[in-house]
C-alpha positions as CSV (number, residue, x, y, z in Angstrom):
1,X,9.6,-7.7,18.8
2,X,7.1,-5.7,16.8
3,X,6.0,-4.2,19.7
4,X,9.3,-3.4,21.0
5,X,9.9,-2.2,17.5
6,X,6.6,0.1,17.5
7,X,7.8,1.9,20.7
8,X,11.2,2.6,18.9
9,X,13.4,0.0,19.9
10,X,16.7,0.0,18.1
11,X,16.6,-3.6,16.2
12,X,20.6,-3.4,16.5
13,X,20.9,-2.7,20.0
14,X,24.2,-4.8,21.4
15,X,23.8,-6.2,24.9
16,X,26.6,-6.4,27.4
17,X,28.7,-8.5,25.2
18,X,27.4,-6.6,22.1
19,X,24.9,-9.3,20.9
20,X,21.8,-8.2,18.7
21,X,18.6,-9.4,18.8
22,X,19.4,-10.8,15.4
23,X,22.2,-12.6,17.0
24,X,19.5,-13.9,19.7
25,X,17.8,-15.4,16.7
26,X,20.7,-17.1,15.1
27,X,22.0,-18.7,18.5
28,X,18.3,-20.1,19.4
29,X,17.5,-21.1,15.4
30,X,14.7,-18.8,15.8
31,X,14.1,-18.6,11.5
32,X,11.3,-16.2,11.6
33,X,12.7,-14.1,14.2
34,X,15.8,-13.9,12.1
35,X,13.6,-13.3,8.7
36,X,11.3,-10.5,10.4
37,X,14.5,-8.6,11.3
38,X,16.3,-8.8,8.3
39,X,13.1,-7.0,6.9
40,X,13.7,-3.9,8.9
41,X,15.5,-1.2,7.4
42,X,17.2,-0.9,10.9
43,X,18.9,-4.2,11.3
44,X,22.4,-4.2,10.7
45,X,23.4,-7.8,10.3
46,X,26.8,-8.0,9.6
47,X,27.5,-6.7,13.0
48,X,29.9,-8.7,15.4
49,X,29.5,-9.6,19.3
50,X,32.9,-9.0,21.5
51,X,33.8,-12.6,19.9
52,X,33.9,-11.2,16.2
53,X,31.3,-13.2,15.2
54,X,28.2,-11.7,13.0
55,X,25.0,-13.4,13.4
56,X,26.2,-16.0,10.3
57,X,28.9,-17.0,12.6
58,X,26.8,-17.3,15.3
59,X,24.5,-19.5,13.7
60,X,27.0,-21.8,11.9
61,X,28.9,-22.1,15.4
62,X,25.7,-23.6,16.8
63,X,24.9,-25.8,14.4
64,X,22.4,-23.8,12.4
65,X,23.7,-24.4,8.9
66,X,20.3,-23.1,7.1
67,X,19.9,-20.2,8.9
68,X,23.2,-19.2,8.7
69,X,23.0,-19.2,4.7
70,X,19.8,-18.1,4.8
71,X,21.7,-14.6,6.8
72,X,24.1,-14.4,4.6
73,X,22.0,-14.5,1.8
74,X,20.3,-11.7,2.9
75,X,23.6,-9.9,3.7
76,X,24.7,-10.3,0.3
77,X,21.5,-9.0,-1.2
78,X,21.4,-6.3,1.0
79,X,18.8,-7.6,3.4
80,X,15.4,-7.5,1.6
81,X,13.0,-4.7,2.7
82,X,10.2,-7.1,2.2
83,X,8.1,-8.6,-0.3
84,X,6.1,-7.4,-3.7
85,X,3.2,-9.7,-4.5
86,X,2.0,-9.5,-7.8
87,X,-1.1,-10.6,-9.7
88,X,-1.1,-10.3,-13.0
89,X,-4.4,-11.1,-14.9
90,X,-3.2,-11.7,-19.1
91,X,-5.2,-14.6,-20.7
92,X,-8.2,-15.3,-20.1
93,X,-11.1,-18.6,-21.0
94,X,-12.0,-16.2,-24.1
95,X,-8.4,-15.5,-26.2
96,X,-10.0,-12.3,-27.3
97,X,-9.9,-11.2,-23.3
98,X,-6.0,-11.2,-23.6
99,X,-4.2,-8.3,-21.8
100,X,-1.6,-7.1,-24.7
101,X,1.0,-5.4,-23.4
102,X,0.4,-6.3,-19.7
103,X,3.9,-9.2,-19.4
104,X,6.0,-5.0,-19.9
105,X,4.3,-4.8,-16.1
106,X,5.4,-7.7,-15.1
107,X,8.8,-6.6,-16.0
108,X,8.8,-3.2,-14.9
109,X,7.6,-3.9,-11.6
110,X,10.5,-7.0,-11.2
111,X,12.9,-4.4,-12.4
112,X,11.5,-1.4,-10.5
113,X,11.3,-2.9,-7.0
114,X,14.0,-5.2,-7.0
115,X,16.1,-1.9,-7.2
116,X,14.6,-0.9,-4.0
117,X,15.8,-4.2,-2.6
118,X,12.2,-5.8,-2.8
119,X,11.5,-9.5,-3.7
120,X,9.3,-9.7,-6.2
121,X,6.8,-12.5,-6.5
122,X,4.5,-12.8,-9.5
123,X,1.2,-14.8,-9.2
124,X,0.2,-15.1,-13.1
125,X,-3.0,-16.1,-14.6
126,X,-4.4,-17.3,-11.1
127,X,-8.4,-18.1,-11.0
128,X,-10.4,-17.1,-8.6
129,X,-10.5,-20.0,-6.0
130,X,-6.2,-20.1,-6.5
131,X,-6.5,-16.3,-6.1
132,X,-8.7,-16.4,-2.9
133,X,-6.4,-19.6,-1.5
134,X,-3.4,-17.6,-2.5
135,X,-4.8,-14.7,0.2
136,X,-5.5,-17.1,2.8
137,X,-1.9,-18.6,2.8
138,X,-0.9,-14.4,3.0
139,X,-3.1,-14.4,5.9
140,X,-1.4,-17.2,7.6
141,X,2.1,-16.1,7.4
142,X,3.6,-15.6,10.5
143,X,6.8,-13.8,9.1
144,X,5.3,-11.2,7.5
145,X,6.2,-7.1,8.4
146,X,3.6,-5.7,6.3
147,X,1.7,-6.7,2.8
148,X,2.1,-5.1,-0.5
149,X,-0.2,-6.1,-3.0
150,X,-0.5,-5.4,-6.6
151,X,-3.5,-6.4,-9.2
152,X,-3.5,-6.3,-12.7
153,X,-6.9,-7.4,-14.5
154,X,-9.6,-6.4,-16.4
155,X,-12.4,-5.1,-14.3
156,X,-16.1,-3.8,-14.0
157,X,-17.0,-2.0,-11.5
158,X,-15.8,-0.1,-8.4
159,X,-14.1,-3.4,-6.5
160,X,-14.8,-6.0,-8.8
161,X,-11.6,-7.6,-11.0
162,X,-11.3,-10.5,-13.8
163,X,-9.4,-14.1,-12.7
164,X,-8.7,-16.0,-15.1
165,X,-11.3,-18.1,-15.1
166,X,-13.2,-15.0,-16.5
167,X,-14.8,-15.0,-12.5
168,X,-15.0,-11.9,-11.0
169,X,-13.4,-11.0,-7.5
170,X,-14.3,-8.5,-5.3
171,X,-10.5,-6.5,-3.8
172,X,-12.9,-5.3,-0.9
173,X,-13.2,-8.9,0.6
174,X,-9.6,-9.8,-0.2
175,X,-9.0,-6.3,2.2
176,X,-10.9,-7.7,4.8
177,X,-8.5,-11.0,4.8
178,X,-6.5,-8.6,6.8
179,X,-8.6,-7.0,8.9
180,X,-7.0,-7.3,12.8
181,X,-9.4,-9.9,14.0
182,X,-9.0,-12.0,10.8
183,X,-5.4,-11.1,10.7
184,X,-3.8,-10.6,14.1
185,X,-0.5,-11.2,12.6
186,X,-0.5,-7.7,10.8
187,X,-2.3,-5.9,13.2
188,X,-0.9,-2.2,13.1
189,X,1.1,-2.7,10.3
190,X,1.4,-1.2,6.3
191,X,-1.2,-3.1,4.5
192,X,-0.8,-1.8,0.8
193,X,-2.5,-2.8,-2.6
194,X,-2.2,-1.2,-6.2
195,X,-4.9,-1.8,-8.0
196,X,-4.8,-1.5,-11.9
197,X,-8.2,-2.6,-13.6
198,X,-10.7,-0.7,-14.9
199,X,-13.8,0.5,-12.3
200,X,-16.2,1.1,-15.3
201,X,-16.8,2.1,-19.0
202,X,-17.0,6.1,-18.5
203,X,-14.8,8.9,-18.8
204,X,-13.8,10.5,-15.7
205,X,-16.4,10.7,-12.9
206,X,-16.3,12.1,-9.3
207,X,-15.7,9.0,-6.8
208,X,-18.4,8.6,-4.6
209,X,-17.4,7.9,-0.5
210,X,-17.3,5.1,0.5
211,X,-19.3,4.0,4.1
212,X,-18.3,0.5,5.5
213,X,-22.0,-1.5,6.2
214,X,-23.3,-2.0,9.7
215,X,-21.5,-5.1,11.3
216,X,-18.7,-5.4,9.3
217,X,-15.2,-4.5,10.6
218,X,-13.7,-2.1,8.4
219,X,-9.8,-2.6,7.5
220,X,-7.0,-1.0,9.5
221,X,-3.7,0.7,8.5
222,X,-4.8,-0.1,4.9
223,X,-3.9,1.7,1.8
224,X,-5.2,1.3,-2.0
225,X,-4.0,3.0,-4.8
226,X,-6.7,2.9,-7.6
227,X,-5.8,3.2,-11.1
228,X,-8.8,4.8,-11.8
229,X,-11.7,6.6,-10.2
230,X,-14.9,4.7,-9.9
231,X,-16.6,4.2,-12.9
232,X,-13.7,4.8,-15.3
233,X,-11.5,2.5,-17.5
234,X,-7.9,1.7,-16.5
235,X,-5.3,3.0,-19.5
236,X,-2.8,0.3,-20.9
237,X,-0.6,0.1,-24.0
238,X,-1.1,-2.9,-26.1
239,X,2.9,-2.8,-26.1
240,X,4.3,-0.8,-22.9
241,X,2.0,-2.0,-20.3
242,X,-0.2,-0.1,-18.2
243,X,0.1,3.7,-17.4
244,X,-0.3,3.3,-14.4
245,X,2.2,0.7,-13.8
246,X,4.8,2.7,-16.3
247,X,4.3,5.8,-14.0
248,X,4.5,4.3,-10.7
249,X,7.9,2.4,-11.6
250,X,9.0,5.9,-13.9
251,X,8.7,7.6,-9.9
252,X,10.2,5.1,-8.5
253,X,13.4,5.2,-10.7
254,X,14.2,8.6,-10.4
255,X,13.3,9.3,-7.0
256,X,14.4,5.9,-5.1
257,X,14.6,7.7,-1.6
258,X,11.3,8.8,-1.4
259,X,9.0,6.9,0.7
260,X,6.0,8.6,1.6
261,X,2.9,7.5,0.3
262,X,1.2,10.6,0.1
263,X,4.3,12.2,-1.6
264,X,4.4,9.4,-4.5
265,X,1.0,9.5,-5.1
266,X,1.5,12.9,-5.6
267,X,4.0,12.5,-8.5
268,X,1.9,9.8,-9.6
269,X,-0.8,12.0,-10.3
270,X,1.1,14.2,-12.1
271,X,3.1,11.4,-14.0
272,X,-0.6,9.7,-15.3
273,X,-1.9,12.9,-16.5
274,X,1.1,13.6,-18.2
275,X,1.1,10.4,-20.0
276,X,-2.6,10.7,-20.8
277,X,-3.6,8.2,-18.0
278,X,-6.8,8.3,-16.3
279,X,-6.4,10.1,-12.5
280,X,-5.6,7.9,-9.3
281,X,-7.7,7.5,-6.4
282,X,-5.9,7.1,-3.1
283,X,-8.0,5.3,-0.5
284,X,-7.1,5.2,2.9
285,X,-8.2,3.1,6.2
286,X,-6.4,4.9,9.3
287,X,-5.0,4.8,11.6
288,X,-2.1,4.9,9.3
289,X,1.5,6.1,10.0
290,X,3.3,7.1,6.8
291,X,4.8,3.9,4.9
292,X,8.2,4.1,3.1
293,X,9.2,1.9,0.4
């Protein structure tokens, strides 16, 4: 399907009796079928064959009772563009490491992108092994359309962020969880992460490029959105949250139809500066066709 999908397939296409692929997937219990559709902003699945029945009906008709609710589920929550992952780093071994201010994120991203019809999982206070295992089980899942990833930690240098455990874990070798031999699942699809943690103790520095080492396959239709330039501390309020998370969800808000990524980070920019955030560094493995939230 994705590759139909990539070639511009219409995901809603009837056949000669006006049956959609979704209803395909509901008349052959196909679950992830049915889930990888209702991710697409395409997929219209309250549409009926020449029998009147939607996909739901199809399903229940067939004896398919879970997937039936699991379709109308998604009907009534307006069929889910996909979903947030969230890792949000507060306390820590040593009490004194405590993120203030960082549980406003939690909530601001939960309220933020569940607007935009995003389910929003939070993975709080994880240490490193349960972080690393959490990738792994990402990597493994068949039904996902793309990956959008957001970290919120303490950090020290350009890559390097705080578990729990007060370990440090390196976001370029969670990337390259994903790369298309180690991932083939998401090969050619939206891989995006939103880092938030600080990438040094300076004051605003020029980022340095970065050049991928000799034998090691680089990431693919990847996207990072620093909080920070390297070398430079992340901005949070002890009671708000961080800036960058108040601005990216501030965007978001007001401008819910925009989806470019370029075009948001853009605004976001604008927004941190504004707010006397540090500036964003956008990071980019092509090939990458424009992603919209």
């Amino acid at each position: 399907m994705a590759l139909l999908v990539d070639h511009c397939a219409d995901v809603s296409a009837g056949d000669y009796v006006n049956e959609t692929p979704l209803h395909y997937a509901a008349r052959y219990n196909k679950y992830a079928a049915a889930n990888w559709l209702l991710q697409h902003p395409g997929v219209d699945a309250t549409a009926r064959n020449d029998s009147g029945r939607t996909a739901a009906d199809l399903a229940d008709s067939w004896g398919h009772i879970q997937l039936g609710a699991m379709i109308r589920a998604r009907v009534a929550a307006g069929c889910c563009k996909g979903i947030i992952h969230v890792f949000n780093y507060i306390d820590f071994v040593d009490k004194a490491n405590k993120r203030h201010g960082a549980e406003e994120d939690t909530t601001n991203i939960r309220n933020t992108f569940t607007t935009l019809n995003y389910d929003v999982k939070i993975h709080k206070n994880l240490t490193k092994q349960q972080t690393r295992d959490k990738f792994e089980q990402l990597r493994s899942d068949q039904t996902l359309t793309s990956l959008i990833v957001i970290i919120l930690s303490h950090g020290n240098d350009r890559f390097s962020f705080m578990t729990s455990d007060e370990q440090f874990q390196n976001l370029d070798e969670l990337r390259r969880v994903f790369t298309d031999s180690s991932c083939p699942n998401l090969r050619g699809k939206p891989k995006i992460f939103l880092a938030n943690f600080c990438r040094g103790d300076r004051i605003e520095l020029v980022h340095e490029a970065v050049v991928a080492k000799p034998n090691i396959e680089p990431p693919h239709n990847t996207v990072t959105i620093h909080a920070a330039t390297e070398g430079i501390k992340a901005m949070r309020h002890l009671k708000k949250g961080s800036i960058f998370i108040m601005s990216l969800c501030k965007i978001l808000n007001e401008h819910p139809k925009w989806g470019l990524m370029q075009q948001i980070f853009d605004e976001l920019y604008h927004q941190m500066i504004k707010e006397g955030g540090t500036t964003p560094y956008l990071e980019k493995f092509p090939p990458m066709e424009e992603f919209h939230f």
